[in-house]
LUMPA-637805 format. One line per 8 residues: number of its first residue (from 1); their letters; for each residue x, y, z of C-alpha. Coordinates in steps of 0.25 Angstrom, whole numbers. Layout:
% LUMPA-637805
NUM	a	X Y Z ~ ...
END
This chain:
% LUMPA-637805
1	xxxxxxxx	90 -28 80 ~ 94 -39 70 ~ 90 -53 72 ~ 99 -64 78 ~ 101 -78 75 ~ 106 -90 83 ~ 111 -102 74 ~ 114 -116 79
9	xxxxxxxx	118 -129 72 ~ 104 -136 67 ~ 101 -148 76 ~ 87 -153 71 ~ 81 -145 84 ~ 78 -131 78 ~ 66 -128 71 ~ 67 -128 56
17	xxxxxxxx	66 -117 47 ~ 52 -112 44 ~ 46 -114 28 ~ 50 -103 20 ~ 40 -95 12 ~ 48 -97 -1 ~ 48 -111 1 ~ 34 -114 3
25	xxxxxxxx	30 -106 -8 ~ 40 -114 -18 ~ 33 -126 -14 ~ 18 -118 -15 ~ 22 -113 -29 ~ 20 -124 -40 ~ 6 -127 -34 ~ 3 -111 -32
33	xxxxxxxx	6 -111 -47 ~ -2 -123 -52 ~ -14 -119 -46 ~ -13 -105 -42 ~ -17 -103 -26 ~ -7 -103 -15 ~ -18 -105 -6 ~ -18 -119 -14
41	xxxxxxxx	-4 -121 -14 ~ -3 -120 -2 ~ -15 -129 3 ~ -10 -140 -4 ~ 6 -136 2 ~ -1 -140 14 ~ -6 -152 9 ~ 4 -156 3
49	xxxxxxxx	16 -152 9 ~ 31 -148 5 ~ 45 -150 6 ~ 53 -139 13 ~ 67 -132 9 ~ 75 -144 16 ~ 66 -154 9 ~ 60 -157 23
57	xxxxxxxx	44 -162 18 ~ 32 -153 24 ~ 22 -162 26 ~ 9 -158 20 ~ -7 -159 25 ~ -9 -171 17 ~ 3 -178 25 ~ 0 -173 37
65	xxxxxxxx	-16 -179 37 ~ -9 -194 31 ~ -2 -194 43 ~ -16 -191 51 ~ -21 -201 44 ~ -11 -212 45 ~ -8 -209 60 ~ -25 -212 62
73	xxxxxxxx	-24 -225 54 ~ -14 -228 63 ~ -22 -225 77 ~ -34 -234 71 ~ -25 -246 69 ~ -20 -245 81 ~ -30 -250 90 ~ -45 -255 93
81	xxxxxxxx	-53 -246 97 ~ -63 -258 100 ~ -53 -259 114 ~ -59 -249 120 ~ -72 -257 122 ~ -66 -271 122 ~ -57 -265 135 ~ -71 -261 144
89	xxxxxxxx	-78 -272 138 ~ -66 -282 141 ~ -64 -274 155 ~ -79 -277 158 ~ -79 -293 155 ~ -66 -293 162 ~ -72 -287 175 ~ -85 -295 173
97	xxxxxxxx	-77 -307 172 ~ -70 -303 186 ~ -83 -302 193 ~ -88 -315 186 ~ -76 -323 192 ~ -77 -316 204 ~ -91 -321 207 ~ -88 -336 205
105	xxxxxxxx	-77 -333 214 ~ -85 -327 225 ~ -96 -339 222 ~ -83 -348 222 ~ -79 -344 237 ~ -92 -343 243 ~ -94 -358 238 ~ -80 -363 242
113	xxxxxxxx	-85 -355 257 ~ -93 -367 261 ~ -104 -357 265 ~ -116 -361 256 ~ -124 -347 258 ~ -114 -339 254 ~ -111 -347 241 ~ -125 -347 239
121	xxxxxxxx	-126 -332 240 ~ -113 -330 232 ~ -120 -339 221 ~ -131 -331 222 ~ -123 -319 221 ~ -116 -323 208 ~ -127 -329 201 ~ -131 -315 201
129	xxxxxxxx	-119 -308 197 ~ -116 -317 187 ~ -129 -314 181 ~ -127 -299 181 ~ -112 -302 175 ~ -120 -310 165 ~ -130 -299 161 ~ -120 -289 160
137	xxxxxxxx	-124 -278 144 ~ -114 -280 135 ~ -112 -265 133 ~ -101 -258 140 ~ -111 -246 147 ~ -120 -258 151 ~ -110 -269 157 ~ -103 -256 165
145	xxxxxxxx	-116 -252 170 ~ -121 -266 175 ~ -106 -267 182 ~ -106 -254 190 ~ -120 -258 197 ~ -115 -275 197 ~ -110 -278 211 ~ -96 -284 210
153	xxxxxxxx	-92 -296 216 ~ -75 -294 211 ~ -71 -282 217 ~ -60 -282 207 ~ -70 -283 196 ~ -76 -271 202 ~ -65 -263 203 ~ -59 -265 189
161	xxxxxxxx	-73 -261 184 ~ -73 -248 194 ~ -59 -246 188 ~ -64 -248 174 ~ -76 -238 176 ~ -66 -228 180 ~ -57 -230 167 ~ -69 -229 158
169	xxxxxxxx	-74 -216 165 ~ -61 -211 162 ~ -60 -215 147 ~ -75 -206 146 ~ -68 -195 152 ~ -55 -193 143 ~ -66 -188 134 ~ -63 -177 139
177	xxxxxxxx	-52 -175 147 ~ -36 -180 145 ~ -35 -193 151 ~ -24 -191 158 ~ -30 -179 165 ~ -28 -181 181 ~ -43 -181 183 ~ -46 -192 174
185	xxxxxxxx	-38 -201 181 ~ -44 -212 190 ~ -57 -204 191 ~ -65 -207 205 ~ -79 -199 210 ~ -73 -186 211 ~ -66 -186 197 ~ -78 -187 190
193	xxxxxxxx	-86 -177 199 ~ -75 -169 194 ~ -75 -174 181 ~ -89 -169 179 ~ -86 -156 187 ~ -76 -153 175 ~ -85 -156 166 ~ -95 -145 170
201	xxxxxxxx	-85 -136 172 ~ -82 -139 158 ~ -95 -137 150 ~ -100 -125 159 ~ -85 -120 153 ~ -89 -121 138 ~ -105 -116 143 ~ -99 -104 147
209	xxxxxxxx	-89 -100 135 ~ -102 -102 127 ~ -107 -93 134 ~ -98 -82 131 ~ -93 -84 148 ~ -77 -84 152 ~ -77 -101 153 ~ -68 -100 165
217	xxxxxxxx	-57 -110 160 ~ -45 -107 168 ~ -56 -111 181 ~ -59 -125 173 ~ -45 -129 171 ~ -40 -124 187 ~ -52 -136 192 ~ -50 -144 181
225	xxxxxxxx	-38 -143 172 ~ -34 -158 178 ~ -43 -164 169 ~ -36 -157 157 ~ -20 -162 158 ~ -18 -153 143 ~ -21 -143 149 ~ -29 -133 140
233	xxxxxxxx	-27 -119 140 ~ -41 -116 134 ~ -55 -121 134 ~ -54 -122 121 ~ -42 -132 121 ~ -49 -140 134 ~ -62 -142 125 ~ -55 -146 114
241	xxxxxxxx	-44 -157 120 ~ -58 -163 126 ~ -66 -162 112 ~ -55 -171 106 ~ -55 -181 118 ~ -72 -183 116 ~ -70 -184 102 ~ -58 -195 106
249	xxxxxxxx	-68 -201 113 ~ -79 -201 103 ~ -71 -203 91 ~ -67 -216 98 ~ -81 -220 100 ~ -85 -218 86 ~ -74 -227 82 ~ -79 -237 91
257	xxxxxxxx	-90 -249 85 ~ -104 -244 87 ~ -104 -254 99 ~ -93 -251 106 ~ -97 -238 105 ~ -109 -238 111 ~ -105 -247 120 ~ -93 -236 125
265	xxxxxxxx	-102 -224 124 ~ -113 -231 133 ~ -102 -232 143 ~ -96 -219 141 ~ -112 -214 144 ~ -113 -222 157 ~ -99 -220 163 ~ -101 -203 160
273	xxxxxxxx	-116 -205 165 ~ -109 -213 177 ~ -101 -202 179 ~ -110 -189 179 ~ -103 -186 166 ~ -112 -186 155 ~ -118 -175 154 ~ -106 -166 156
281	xxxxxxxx	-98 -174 145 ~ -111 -173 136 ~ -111 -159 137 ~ -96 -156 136 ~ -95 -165 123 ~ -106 -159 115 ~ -99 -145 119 ~ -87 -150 112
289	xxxxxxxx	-93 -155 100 ~ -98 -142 97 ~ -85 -135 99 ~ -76 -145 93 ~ -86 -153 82 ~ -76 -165 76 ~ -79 -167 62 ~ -83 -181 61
297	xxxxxxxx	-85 -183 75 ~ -93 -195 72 ~ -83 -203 66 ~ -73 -214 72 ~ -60 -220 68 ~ -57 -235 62 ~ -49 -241 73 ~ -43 -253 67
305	xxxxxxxx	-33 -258 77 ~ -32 -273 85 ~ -26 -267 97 ~ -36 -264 107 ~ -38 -249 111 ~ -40 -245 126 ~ -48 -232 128 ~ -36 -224 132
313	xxxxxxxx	-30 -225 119 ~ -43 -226 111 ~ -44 -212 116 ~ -31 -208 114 ~ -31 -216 98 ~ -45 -205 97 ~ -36 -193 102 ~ -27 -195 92
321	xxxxxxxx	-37 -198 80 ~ -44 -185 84 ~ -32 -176 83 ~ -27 -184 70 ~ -41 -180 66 ~ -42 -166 70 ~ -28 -164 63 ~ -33 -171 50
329	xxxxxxxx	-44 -161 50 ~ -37 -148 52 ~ -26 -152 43 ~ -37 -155 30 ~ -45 -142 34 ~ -32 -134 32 ~ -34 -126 20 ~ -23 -118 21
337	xxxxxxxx	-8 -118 30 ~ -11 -107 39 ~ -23 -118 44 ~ -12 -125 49 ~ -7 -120 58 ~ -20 -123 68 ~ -16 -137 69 ~ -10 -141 80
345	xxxxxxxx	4 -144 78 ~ 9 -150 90 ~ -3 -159 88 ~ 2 -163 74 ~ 17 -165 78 ~ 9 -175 89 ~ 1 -183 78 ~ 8 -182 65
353	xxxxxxxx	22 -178 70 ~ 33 -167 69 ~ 35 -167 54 ~ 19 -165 53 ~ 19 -153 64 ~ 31 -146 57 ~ 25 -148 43 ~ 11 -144 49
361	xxxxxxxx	20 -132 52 ~ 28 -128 40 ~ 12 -129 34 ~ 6 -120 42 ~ 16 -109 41 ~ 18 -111 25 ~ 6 -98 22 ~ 11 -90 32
369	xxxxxxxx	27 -91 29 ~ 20 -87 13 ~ 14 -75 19 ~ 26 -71 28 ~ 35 -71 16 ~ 26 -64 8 ~ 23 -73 -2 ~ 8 -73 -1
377	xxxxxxxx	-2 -65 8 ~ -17 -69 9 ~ -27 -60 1 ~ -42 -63 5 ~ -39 -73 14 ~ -32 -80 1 ~ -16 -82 1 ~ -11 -74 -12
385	xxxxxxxx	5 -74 -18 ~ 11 -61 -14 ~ 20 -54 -25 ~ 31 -60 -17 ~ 25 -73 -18 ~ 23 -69 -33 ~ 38 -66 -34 ~ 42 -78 -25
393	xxxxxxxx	35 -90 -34 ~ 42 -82 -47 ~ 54 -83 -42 ~ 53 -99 -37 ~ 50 -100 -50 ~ 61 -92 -57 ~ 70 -101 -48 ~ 64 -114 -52
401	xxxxxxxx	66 -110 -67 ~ 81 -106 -65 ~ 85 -118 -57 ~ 80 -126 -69 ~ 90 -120 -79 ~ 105 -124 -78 ~ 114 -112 -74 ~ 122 -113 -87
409	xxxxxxxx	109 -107 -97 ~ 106 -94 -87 ~ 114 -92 -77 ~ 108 -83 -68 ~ 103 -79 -75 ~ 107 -65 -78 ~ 116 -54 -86 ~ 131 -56 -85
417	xxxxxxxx	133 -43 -84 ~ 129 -31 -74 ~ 122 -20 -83 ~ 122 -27 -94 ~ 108 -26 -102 ~ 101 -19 -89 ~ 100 -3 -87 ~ 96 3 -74
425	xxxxxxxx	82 9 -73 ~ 84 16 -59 ~ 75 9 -52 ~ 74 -1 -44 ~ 65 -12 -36 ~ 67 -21 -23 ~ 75 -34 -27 ~ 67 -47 -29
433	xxxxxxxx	74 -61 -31 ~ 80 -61 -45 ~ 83 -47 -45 ~ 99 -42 -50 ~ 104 -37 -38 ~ 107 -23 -40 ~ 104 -17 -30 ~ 100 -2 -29
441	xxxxxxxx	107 2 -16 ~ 99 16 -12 ~ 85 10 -13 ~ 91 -3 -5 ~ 96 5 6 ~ 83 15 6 ~ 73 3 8 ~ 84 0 19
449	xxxxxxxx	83 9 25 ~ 68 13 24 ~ 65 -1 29 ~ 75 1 43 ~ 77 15 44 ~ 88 24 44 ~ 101 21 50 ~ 112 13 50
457	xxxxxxxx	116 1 45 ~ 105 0 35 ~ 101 -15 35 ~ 97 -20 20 ~ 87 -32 18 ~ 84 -40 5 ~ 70 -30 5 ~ 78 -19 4
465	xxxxxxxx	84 -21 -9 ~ 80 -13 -22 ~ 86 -16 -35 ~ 89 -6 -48 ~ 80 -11 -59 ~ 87 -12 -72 ~ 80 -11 -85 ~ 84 -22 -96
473	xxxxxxxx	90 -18 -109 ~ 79 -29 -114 ~ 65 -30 -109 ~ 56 -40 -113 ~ 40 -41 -113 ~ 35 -56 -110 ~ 21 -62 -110 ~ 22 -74 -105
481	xxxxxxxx	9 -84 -110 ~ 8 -94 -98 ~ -3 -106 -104 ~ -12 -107 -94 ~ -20 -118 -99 ~ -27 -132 -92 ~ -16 -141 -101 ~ -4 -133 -93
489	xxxxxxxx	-8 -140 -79 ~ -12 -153 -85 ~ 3 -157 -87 ~ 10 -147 -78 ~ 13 -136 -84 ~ 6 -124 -78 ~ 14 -122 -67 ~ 28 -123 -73
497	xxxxxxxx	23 -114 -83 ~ 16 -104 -72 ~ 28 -106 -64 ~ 37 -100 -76 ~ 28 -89 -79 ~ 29 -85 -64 ~ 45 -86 -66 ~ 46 -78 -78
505	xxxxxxxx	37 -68 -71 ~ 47 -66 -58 ~ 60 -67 -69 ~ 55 -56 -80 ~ 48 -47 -67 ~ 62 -49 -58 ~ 72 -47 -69 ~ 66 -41 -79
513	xxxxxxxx	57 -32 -73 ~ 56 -23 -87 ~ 52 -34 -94 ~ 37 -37 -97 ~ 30 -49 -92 ~ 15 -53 -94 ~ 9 -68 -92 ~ -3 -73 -99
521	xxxxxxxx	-9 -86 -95 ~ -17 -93 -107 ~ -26 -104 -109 ~ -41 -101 -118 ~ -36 -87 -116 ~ -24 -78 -112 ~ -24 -68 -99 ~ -13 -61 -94
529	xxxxxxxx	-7 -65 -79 ~ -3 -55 -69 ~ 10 -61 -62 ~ 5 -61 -48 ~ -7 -69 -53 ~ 4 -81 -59 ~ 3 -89 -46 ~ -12 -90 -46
537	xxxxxxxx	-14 -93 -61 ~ -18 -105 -63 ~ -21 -115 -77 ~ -34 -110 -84 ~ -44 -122 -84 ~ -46 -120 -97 ~ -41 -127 -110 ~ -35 -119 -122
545	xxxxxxxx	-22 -113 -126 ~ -24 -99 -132 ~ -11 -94 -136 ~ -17 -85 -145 ~ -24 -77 -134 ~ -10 -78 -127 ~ -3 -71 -137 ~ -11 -62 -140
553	xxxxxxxx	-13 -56 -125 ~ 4 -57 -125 ~ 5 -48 -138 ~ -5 -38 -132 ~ 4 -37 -119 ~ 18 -35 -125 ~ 12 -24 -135 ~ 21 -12 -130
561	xxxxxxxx	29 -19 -121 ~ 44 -16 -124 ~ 56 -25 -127 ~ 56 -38 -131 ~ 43 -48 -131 ~ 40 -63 -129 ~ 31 -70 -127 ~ 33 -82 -118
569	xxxxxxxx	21 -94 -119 ~ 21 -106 -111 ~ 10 -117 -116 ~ 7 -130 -117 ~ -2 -131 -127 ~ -7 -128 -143 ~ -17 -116 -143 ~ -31 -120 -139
577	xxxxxxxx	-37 -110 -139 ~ -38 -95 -147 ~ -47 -82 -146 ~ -57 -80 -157 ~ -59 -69 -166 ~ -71 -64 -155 ~ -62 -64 -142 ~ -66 -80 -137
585	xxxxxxxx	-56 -91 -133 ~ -56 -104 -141 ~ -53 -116 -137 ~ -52 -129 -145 ~ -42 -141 -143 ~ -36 -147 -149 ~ -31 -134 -154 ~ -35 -129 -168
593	xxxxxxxx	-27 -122 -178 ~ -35 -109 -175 ~ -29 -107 -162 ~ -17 -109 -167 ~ -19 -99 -177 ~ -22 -88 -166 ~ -10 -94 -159 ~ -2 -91 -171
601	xxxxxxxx	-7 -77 -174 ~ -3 -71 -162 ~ 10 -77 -162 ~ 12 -69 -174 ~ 8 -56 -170 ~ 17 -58 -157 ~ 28 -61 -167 ~ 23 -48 -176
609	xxxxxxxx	23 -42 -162 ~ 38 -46 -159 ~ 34 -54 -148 ~ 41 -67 -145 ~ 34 -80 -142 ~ 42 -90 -135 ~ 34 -101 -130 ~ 34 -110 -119
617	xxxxxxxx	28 -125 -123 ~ 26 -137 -114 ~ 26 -149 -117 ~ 23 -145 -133 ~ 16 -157 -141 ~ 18 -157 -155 ~ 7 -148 -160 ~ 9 -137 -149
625	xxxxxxxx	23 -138 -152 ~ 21 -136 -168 ~ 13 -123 -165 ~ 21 -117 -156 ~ 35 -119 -166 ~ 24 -113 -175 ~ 24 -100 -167 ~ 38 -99 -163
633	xxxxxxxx	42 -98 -177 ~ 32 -87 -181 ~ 36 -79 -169 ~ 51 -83 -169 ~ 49 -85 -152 ~ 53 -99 -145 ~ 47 -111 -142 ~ 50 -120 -130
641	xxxxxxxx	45 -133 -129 ~ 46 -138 -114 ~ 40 -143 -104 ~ 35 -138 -90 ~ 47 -142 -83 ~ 55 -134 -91 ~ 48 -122 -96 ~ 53 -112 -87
649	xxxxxxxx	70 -116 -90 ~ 64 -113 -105 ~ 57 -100 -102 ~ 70 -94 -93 ~ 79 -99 -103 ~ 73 -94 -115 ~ 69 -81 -106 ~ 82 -77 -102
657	xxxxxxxx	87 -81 -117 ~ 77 -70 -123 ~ 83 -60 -112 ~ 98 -62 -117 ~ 94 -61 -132 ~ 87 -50 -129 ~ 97 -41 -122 ~ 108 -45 -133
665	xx	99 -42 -146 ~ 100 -25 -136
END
């Protein structure tokens, strides 16, 4: 059945379009080129990131973490962290000062009583609190402890101290449950017995999976899923909300001062010890520090804000810092797209917004749209171009060349005529991009047909398409010498110059598909390149220029070739370097007349040869351009000085020029 498809008016609600594999692998190629590794290019894609079709920006890792960073500035000037003691130290003077004024009170009244024993004994009696109120420890664990065993005089004082007792044993215990969890809330007797009920249930929970038992966790969260509003479909998921509340909690005590840390952590000790506590949470959190280490556990953060914090939103700045964390570290360990799609998106969108989570996205998904399309397939866990991909960066290229030349010099950069100059060879092949379309109509309908089977109406697909080969009148042979040396990529060259042998490649292989093409890359020696191999090539870290060797390999690989032969060099530089008489590379620079020599020689046996030299030369200075003149007019070739910018409109034009002279001189 064929596929429907409902349309509407766009009204900013649908979901955009997905990234398109041609797209992303325009934007991957000049880095693929330069340096010769799609696993490379697209790293630093991710880094970096792009602009779309639309011209909509993809945000890249690099931006992402800038915002992590920024928004984690922001949390540490927002506050004091310093308020969270100040609040109980000031909440403790501020009950002491209660009970203080309620003493003189009660002295007060039994004096204005008239009954001189019973001021005596309430003089008596305050004498003796006073003092104990006087001999109250500085530190927070001591001053609580002396009050819970001090005998109250202000009921009121007593109470909000009770009340304040409650608070803090709640604080200690959002490390690790939510706080707003129903069991957290206003914690009496029975809450805690429960408390630490849950918290055995827990550890004997994690024993058991260690021990290879089923951990019964369905059983935990019937009796005690109150105490976990998120409600965690796994163990797993349970264990590891509650790691990141402890490390909320200790991260916020590393970023305390020494003092007010061990001040807190004294009082954390005695209210858990109050509470029968400690030795379950001792337990639970070593358990969690081995399953979920945190790099740098250790370490604080700079709070550097005047407003004072209070420990609820201490605790919730910590969260956030630990997430923004968290996400900073999964987003530098990335090493490659795929990676990405284990962060958490709706966690992203929370912290760095929706134009973050989307990009984050588009990111993830940019090696498998590549592999869907084709374009590239992985080959010892290592991505590799596919002839596809091959063909695809050929012809982006090919288009970047023609879009550079004004209609009005090429046209299309075809015939006028149909038949003209072409005879049919009866064959044929399946129809790339480029391709005339003639279509042969039998083969078309046979892979048709073989592809759906028989019958009726017989559906055709671009797949589908073969074409009839045509065999020119004029055929050509072309080595083209691609300089390959370290001066090509110190002013930008190399990959212009890569990007146009790639392009003539996919021209001469696609519409000239007789025609003989080799490259060789030179620098202190010439090697021949195989086309699938272009991508990968990069600049030879060596110094030297041999156009001796060059020319020499070219005239050996157009010996017996047929029809017409050039060969095409582009070059940046005077020849550096030659092979001597016993086989060895020379190098010298600046260059000396005896490479040029070498140069030369072979430049007249190409000529001997009838083999055309047109040469390609960026950026010529006056003594490269003195020798190249030099060898055109001993070979009668071309010489075109340019510059990176425009080498390829130079090498179609010319190109194209030599394919028109050649089929009129049949």
């Amino acid at each position: 059945m064929s596929a429907r498809f409902t349309y509407s008016r766009w009204d900013g609600t649908q979901s955009g379009f997905s990234m398109e594999a041609d797209e992303v692998l325009g934007e991957l190629t000049d880095d693929l080129l330069f340096h010769g590794d799609i696993n490379a290019a697209l790293r630093r894609m991710m880094r970096e990131g792009m602009q779309d079709a639309d011209g909509n920006r993809i945000e890249g890792l690099r931006e992402m973490m800038d915002k992590i960073r920024q928004r984690k500035k922001e949390i540490e000037e927002s506050g004091d962290l310093g308020g969270v003691y100040s609040e109980i130290a000031d909440a403790l003077r501020d009950i002491i000062d209660e009970e203080r004024h309620a003493v003189e009170n009660s002295v007060r009244d039994a004096e204005s009583s008239g009954d001189e024993r019973r001021a005596q004994n309430a003089r008596d009696a305050a004498m003796e609190r006073q003092f104990r109120l006087d001999m109250m420890p500085d530190d927070l664990a001591g001053l609580v402890r002396e009050l819970q065993s001090y005998d109250f005089e202000s009921k009121e004082a007593e109470q909000r101290f009770e009340e304040m007792l409650d608070k803090l044993r709640q604080q200690m215990m959002q490390q690790v449950v939510d706080q707003m969890a129903d069991g957290m809330q206003n914690m009496g007797p029975e809450d805690i017995a429960r408390m630490k009920d849950m918290m055995a249930a827990l550890n004997e929970m994690i024993d058991k999976r260690e021990r290879g038992e089923d951990p019964e966790f369905e059983k935990f969260m019937e009796q005690f899923g109150d105490f976990f509003p998120e409600n965690p479909e796994t163990l797993d998921e349970l264990l590891e909300n509650m790691a990141q509340r402890m490390q909320a909690m200790q991260d916020f005590m590393n970023s305390l001062s020494p003092e007010q840390r061990s001040q807190l952590q004294q009082l954390s000790d005695q209210l858990m010890e109050d509470m029968d506590l400690n030795w379950q949470m001792q337990q639970l959190g070593q358990k969690l520090s081995q399953m979920f280490p945190q790099p740098g556990g250790d370490q604080g953060y700079n709070f550097r804000g005047e407003q004072p914090m209070d420990m609820q939103q201490a605790m919730q700045a910590m969260q956030e810092m630990g997430q923004l964390t968290d996400m900073e570290n999964m987003l530098q360990q990335a090493s490659n797209p795929a990676q990405l799609s284990e962060v958490d998106i709706d966690k992203v969108r929370e912290l760095l917004g929706e134009g973050s989570a989307q990009s984050l996205e588009r990111l993830a998904e940019m090696t498998k749209v590549l592999e869907e399309a084709g374009l590239v397939h992985r080959k010892e866990g290592k991505l590799e171009l596919t002839p596809r991909g091959l063909r695809a960066i050929g012809n982006n290229a090919l288009r970047e060349m023609f879009s550079r030349i004004s209609r009005d010099k090429l046209g299309q950069h075809r015939m006028p005529a149909e038949g003209m100059g072409h005879e049919r060879t009866y064959d044929s092949k399946p129809y790339e991009f480029g391709d005339p379309f003639r279509l042969d109509l039998q083969r078309t309908i046979r892979n048709a047909i073989g592809r759906q089977g028989s019958g009726t109406p017989v559906r055709l697909t671009p797949d589908d398409f073969e074409i009839e080969r045509t065999e020119h009148t004029t055929r050509a042979s072309t080595v083209l010498l691609l300089d390959l040396s370290f001066s090509m990529v110190q002013a930008d060259r190399f990959v212009p110059a890569k990007k146009v042998a790639i392009a003539m490649h996919s021209l001469i292989s696609s519409q000239f598909p007789r025609d003989f093409l080799s490259i060789i890359g030179f620098s202190s020696i010439a090697y021949p390149l195989k086309p699938d191999e272009l991508p990968e090539v990069s600049w030879d870290r060596e110094y030297g220029t041999n156009m001796h060797h060059a020319f020499a390999l070219a005239r050996k690989q157009l010996a017996g070739q047929p029809g017409t032969k050039q060969i095409l060099m582009i070059t940046d530089g005077e020849p550096t370097s030659h092979i001597t008489p016993e086989g060895y590379p020379l190098f010298t620079y600046p260059y000396i007349q005896e490479s040029v020599e070498y140069a030369i020689r072979e430049v007249m046996r190409c000529t001997k040869d009838n083999i055309t030299i047109n040469s390609f030369v960026l950026d010529a200075s006056g003594q490269l351009r003195s020798i190249i003149e030099q060898m055109t007019q001993i070979n009668k070739g071309r010489a075109f000085f340019t510059s990176a910018d425009n080498l390829g409109e130079y090498m179609l034009v010319d190109f194209f020029e030599n394919r028109r002279k050649m089929s009129r001189s049949r």
